[in-house]
C-alpha positions in Angstrom: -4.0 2.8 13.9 -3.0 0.6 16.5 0.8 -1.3 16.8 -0.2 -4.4 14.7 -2.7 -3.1 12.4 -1.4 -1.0 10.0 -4.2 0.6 7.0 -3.0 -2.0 4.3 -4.2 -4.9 6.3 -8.0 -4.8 5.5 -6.7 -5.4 1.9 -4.4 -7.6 3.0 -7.1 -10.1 4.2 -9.5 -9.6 0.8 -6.6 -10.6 -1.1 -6.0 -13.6 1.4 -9.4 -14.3 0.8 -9.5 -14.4 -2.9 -6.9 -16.6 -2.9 -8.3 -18.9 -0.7 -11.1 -19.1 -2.8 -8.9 -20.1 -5.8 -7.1 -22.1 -3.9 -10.6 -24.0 -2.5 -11.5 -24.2 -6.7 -7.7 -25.5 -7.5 -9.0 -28.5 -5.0 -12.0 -28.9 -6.9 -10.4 -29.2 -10.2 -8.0 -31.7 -9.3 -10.9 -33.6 -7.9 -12.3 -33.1 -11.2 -9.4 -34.5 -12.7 -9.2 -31.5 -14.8 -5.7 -30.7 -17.6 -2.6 -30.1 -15.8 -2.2 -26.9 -17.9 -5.4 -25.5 -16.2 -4.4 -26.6 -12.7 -0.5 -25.0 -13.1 -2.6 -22.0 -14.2 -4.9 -21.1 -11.6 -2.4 -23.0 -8.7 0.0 -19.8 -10.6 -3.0 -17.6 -9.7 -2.8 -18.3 -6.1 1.2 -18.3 -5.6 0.8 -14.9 -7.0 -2.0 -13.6 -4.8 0.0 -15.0 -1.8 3.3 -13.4 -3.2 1.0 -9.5 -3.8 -0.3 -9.9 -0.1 3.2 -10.6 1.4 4.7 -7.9 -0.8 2.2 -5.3 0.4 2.3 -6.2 3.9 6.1 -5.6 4.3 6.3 -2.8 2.1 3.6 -1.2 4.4 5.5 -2.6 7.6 8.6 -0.8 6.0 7.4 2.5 5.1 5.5 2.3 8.9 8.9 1.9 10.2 10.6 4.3 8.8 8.0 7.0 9.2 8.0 5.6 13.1 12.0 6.5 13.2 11.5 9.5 11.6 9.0 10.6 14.1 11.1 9.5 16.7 14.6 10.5 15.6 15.9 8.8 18.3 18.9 6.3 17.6 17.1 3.5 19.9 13.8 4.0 17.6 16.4 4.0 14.6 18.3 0.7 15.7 15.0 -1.5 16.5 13.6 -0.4 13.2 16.8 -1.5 11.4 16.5 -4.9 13.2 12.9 -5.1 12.0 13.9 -4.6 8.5 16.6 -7.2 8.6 14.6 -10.1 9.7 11.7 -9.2 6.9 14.8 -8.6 4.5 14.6 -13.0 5.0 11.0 -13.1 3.4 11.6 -10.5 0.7 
């Protein structure tokens, strides 16, 4: 694959997508004027879409980097990985 697509991101974006979707229904029901026990539940269903997607796409970027330094076993390869996983480390 190339350097900013790794294999997880195709179902990266369907989850993206699904979410988008509930999000776009979330906006309907609150048009509706619908319970707020149903909108905290779906508007749940989209925080935890979001939160599977991001999950997947560092634990992908992680493994990547690590098999990349691996591959490498240079210390140079080794030290920009490192630095890679420190500023995810912020989103995890």
């Amino acid at each position: 694959m190339s350097e900013g697509i790794h294999r997880s991101h195709p179902d990266i974006v369907k989850r993206l997508k699904r979410a988008q979707g509930h999000l776009a229904a979330v906006l309907s029901m609150f048009e509706a004027h619908r319970p707020c026990v149903d909108l905290a539940q779906q508007l749940h269903a989209v925080e935890s879409a979001i939160s599977s997607a991001k999950r997947e796409l560092i634990h992908d970027h992680i493994e990547h980097c690590l098999s990349d330094t691996a591959e490498t076993g240079t210390a140079e390869a080794g030290g920009n990985s490192l630095a890679e996983l420190k500023q995810l480390a912020k989103y995890l």
